[in-house]
C-alpha positions in Angstrom: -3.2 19.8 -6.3 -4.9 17.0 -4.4 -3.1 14.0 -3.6 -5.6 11.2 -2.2 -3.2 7.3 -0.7 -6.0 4.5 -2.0 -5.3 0.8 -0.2 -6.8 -2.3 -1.0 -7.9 -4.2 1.7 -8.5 -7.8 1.5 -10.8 -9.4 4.1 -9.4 -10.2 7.1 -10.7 -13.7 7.0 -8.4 -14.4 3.7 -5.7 -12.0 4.7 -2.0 -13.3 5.0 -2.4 -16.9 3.9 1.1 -17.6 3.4 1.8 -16.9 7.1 -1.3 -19.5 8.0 1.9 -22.3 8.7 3.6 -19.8 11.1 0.3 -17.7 12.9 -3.3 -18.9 13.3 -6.2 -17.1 11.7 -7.2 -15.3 15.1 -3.8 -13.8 15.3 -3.1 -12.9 11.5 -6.9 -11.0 11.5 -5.1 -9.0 14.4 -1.7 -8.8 12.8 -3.4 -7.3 9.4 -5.4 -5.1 11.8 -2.5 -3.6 13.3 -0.6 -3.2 10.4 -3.1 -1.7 8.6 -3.5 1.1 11.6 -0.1 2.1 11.1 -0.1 2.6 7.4 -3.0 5.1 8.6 -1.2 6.5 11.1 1.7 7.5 8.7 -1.0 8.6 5.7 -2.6 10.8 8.4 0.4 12.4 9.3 2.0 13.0 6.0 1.9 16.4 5.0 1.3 15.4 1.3 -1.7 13.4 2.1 -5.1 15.4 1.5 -7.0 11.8 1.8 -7.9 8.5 2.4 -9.7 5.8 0.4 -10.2 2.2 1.0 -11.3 -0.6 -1.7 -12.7 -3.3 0.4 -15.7 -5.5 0.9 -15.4 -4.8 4.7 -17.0 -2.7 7.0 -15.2 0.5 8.3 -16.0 2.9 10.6 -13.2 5.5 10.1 -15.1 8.5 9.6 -11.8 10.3 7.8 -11.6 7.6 5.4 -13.4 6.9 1.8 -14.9 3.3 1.6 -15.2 2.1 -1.7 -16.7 -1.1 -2.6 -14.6 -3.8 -4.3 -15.7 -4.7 -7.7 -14.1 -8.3 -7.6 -11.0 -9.5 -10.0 -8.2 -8.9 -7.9 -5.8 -6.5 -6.7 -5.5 -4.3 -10.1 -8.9 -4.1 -10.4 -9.5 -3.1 -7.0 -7.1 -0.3 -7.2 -7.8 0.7 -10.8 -11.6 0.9 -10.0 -11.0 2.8 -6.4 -8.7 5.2 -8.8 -11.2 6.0 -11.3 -13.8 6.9 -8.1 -11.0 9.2 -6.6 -10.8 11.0 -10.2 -14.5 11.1 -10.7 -14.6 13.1 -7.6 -11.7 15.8 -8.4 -8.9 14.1 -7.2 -5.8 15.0 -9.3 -3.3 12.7 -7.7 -3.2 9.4 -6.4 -0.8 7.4 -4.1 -1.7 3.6 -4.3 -0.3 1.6 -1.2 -0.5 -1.4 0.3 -1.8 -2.2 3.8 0.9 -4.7 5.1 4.3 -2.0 5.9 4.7 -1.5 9.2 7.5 0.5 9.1 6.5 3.5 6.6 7.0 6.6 7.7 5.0 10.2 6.8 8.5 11.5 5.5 8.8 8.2 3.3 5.0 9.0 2.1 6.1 12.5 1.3 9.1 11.6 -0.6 8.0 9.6 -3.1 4.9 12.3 -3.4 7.5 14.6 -4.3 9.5 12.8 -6.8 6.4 11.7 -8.7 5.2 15.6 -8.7 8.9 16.4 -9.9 9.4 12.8 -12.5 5.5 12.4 -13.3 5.5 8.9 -12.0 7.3 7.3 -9.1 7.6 4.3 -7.3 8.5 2.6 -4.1 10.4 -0.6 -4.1 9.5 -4.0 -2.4 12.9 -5.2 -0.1 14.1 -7.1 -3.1 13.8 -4.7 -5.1 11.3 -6.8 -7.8 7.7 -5.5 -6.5 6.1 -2.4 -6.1 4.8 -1.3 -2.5 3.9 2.4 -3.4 2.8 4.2 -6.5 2.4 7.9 -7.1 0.7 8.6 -10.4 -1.3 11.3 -11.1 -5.3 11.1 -12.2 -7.1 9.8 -13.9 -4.9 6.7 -14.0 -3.4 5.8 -17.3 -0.5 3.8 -16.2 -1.8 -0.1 -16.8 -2.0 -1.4 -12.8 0.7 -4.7 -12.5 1.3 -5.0 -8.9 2.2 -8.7 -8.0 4.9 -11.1 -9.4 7.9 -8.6 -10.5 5.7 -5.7 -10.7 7.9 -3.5 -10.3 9.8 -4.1 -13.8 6.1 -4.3 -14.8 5.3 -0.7 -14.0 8.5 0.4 -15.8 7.9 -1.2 -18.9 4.6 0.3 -19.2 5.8 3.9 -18.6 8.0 3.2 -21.3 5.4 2.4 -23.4 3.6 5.4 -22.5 7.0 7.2 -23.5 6.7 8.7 -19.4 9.5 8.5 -17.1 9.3 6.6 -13.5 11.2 7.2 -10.6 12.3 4.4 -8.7 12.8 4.8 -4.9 13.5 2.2 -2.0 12.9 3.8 1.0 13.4 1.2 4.4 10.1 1.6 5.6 7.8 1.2 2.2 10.4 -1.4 1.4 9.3 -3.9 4.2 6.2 -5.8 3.8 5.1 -8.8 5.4 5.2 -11.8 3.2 7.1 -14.5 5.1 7.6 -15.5 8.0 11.2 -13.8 8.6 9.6 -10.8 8.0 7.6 -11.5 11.4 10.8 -12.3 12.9 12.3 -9.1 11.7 9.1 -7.3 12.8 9.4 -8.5 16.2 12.9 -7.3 16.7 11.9 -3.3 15.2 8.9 -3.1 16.9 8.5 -5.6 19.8 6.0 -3.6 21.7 3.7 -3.2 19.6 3.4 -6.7 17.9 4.7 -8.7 21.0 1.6 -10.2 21.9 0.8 -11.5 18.5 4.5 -12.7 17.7 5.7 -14.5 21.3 2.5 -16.9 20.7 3.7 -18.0 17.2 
């Protein structure tokens, strides 16, 4: 089995809009940047991971990592196009992430790898427990794509639908994204080092 994580990547330019009141546009491109690095970092050292593919308009020069061009529409479409690409090319399994959490972890990454190979379909929670983060499904996709709003009730419902069973997980590190400006707050306190020249200037 070959289990390939596929990320979205918005441009940097637009990235993290709802933090615009709280950080300037210089400082969320680097933020974005940084977080985005460590999501790698953890794919990379997940045992689980066999590789890495990016939907963006972007340049990236990663040489480990797939670059696949975003066909416009949104999130969903990003993903579900950079899915079928990954599928087209032998990939049997699929891990769809997104690029702003900090805190996962390769063991978190191989977790919820396992309990999709074990349930078919699994899931990582958002910190409120309403959206998803991560999604282990395996290719091609035939799950409908619903991340945003409540997504992760979404995802559910469709499974059902599908008559396929879910597993939902929420693991610390998948759980925290960075939406809001507490979440920068809390960032600064987990991880001051890394992040502290960004965060003391905001």
């Amino acid at each position: 089995m070959s289990c390939w994580a596929l990320i979205a990547l918005k441009t940097a330019a637009s990235a993290k809009g709802r933090l615009s009141e709280t950080l300037p546009a210089e400082q969320r491109i680097r933020l974005v940047h940084l977080m985005f690095e460590q999501v790698l970092d953890a794919l990379r050292a997940a045992r689980h991971i066999d590789g890495i593919a990016v939907v963006t308009t972007d340049p990236m020069n990663a040489s480990d990592i797939l670059c696949i061009s975003d066909p416009g529409g949104g999130l969903n479409a990003a993903l579900t196009q950079g899915a079928a690409t990954l599928a087209e090319r032998g990939v049997d399994e699929i891990l769809l992430l997104h690029a702003d959490l900090p805190l996962a972890t390769p063991e978190e990454i191989d977790t919820l790898i396992q309990a999709g190979r074990t349930h078919g379909l699994a899931l990582a929670t958002d910190k409120l427990g309403q959206g998803t983060n991560a999604l282990y499904a395996p290719l091609p996709l035939t799950l409908p794509l619903r991340f945003g709003i409540g997504s992760c009730q979404q995802h559910q419902n469709e499974a059902t639908r599908q008559h396929r069973t879910i597993e939902k997980l929420t693991l610390p590190g998948l759980a925290f994204d960075i939406d809001e400006p507490q979440d920068l707050q809390r960032l600064s306190v987990i991880s001051p080092q890394r992040y502290a020249d960004i965060l003391t200037k905001s």
